[in-house]
N, CA, C and O atoms as a DFTB+ gen file, in Angstrom:
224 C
 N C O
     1  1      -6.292      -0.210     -11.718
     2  2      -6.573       1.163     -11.342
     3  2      -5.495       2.041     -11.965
     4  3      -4.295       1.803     -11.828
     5  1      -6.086       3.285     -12.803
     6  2      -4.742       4.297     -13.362
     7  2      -4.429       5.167     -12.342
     8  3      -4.673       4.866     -11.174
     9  1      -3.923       6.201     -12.647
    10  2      -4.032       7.497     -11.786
    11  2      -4.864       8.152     -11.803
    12  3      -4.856       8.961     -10.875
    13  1      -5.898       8.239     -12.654
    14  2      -6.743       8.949     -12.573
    15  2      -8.037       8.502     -11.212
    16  3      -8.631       9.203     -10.393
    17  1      -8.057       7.000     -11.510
    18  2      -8.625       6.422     -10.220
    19  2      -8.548       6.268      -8.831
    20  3      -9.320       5.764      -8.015
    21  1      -6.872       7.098      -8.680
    22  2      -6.054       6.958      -7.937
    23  2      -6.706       8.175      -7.018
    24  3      -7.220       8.137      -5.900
    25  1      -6.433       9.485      -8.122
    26  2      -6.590      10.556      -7.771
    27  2      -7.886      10.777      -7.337
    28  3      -7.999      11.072      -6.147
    29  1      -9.258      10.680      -8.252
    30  2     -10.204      10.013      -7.471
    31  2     -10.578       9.808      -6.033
    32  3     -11.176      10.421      -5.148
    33  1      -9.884       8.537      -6.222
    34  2     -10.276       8.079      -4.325
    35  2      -9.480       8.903      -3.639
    36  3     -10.138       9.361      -2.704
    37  1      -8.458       9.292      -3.640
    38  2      -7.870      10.399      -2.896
    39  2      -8.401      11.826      -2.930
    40  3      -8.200      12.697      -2.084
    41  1      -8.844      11.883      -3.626
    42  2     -10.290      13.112      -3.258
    43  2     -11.341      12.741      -2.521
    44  3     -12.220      13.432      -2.006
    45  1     -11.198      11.781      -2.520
    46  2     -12.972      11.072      -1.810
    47  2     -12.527      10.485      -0.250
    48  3     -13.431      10.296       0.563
    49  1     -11.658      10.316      -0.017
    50  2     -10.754       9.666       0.763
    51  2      -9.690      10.035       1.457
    52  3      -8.734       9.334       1.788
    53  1      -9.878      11.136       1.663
    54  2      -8.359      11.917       1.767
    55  2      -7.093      11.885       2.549
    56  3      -6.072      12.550       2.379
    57  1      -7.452      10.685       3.727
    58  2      -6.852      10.063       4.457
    59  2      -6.269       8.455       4.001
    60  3      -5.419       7.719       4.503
    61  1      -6.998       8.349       3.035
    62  2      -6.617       6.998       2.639
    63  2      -4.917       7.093       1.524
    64  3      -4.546       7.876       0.649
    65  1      -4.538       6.346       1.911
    66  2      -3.008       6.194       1.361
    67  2      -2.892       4.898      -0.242
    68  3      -3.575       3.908      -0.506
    69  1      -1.983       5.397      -0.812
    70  2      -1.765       4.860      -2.425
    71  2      -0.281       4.605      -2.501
    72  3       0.669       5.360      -2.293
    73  1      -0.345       3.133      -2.913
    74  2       1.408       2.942      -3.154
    75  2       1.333       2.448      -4.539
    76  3       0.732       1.421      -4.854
    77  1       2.038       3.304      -5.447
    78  2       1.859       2.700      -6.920
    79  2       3.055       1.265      -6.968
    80  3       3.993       1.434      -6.189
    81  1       3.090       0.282      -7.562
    82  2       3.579      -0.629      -7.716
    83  2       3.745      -1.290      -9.054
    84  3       2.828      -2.070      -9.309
    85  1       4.691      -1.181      -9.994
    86  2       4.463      -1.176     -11.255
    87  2       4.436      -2.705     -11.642
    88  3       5.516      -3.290     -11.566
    89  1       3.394      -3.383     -12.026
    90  2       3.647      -4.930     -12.333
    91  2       1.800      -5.274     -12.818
    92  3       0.770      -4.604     -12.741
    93  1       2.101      -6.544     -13.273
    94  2       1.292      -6.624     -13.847
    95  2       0.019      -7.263     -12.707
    96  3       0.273      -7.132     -11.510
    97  1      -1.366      -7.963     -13.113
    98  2      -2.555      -7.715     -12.378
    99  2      -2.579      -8.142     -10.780
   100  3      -3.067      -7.483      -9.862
   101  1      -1.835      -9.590     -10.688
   102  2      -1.416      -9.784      -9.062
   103  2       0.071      -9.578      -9.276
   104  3       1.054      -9.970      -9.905
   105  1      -0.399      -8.665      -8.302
   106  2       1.346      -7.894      -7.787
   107  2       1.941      -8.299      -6.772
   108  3       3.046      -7.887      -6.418
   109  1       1.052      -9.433      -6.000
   110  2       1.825      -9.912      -5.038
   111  2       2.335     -11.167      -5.296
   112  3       2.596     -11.931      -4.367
   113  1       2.514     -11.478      -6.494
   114  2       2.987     -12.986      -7.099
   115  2       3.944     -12.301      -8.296
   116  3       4.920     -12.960      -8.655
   117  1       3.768     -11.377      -8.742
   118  2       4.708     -10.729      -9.895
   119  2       6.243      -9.614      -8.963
   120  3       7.444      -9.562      -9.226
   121  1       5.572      -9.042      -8.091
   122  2       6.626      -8.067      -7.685
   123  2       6.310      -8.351      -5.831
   124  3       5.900      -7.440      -5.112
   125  1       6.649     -10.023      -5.222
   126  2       6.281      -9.855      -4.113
   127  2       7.086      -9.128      -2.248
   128  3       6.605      -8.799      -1.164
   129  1       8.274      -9.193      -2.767
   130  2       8.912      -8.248      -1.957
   131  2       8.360      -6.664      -1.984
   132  3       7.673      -6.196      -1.077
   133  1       8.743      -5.970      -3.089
   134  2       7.730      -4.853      -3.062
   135  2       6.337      -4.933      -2.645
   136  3       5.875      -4.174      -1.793
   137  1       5.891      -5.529      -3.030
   138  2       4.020      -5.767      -2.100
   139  2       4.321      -5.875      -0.498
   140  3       4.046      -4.977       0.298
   141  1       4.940      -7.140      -0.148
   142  2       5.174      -6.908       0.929
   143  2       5.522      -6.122       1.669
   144  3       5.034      -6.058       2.797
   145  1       6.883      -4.936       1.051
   146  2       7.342      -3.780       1.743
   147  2       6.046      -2.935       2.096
   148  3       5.668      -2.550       3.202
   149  1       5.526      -2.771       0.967
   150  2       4.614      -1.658       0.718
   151  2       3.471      -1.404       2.068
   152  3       3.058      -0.413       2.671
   153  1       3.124      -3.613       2.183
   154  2       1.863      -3.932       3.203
   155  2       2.395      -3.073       4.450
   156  3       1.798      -2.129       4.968
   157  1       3.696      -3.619       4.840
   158  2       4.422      -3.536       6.131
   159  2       4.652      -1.775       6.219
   160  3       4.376      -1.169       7.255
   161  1       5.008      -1.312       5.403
   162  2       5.067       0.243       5.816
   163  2       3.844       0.552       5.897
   164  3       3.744       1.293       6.874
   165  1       2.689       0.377       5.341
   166  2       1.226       0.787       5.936
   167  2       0.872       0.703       6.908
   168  3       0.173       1.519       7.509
   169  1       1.608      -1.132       7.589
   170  2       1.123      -1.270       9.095
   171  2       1.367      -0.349       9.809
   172  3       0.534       0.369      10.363
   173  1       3.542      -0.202       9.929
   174  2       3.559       0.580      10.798
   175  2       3.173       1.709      10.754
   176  3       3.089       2.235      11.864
   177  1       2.736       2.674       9.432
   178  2       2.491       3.933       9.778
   179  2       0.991       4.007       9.977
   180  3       0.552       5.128       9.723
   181  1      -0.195       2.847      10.479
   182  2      -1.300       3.537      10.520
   183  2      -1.350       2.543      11.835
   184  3      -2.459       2.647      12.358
   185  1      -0.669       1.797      12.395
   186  2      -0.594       1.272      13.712
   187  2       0.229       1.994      15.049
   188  3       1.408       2.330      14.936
   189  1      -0.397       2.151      16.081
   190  2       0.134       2.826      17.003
   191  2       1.718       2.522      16.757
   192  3       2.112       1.356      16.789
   193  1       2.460       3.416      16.552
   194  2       3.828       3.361      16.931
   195  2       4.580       1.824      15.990
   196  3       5.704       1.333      16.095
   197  1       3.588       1.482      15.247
   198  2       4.252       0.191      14.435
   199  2       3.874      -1.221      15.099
   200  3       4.132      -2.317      14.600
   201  1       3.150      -0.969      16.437
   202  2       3.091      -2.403      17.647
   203  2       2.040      -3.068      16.901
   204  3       0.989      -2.704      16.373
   205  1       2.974      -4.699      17.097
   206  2       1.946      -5.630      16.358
   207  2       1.943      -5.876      14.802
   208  3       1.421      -6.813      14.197
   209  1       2.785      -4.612      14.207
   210  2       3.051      -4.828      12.621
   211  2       4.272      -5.321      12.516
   212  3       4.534      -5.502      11.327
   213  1       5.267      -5.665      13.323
   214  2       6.629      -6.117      12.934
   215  2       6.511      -7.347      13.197
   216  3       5.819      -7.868      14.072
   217  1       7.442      -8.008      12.155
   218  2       7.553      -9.704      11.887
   219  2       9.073      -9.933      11.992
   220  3      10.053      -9.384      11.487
   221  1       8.837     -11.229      13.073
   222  2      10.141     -11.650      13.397
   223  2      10.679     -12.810      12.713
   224  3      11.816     -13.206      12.971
């Protein structure tokens, strides 16, 4: 997906959230700490108050 696809669904979508991640096609085997950060800040910010997204 470019930005232009980006921008796109965020017109169509406007609630829906985009984390660019620069790496190549699986990004969660090329850049997997960043993927992971990325998952985990989505949880908490679209989960009540973060409950249930934190890992111990």
């Amino acid at each position: 997906m470019d930005d232009e696809d980006a921008a796109q669904i965020k017109r169509l979508v406007p609630h829906s959230h985009y984390q660019k991640i620069h790496a190549n096609h699986v990004i969660h085997m090329f850049k997997p700490r960043q993927f992971v950060a990325a998952v985990d800040a989505f949880l908490l910010d679209t989960t009540s108050a973060g409950e249930g997204a934190r890992r111990t």
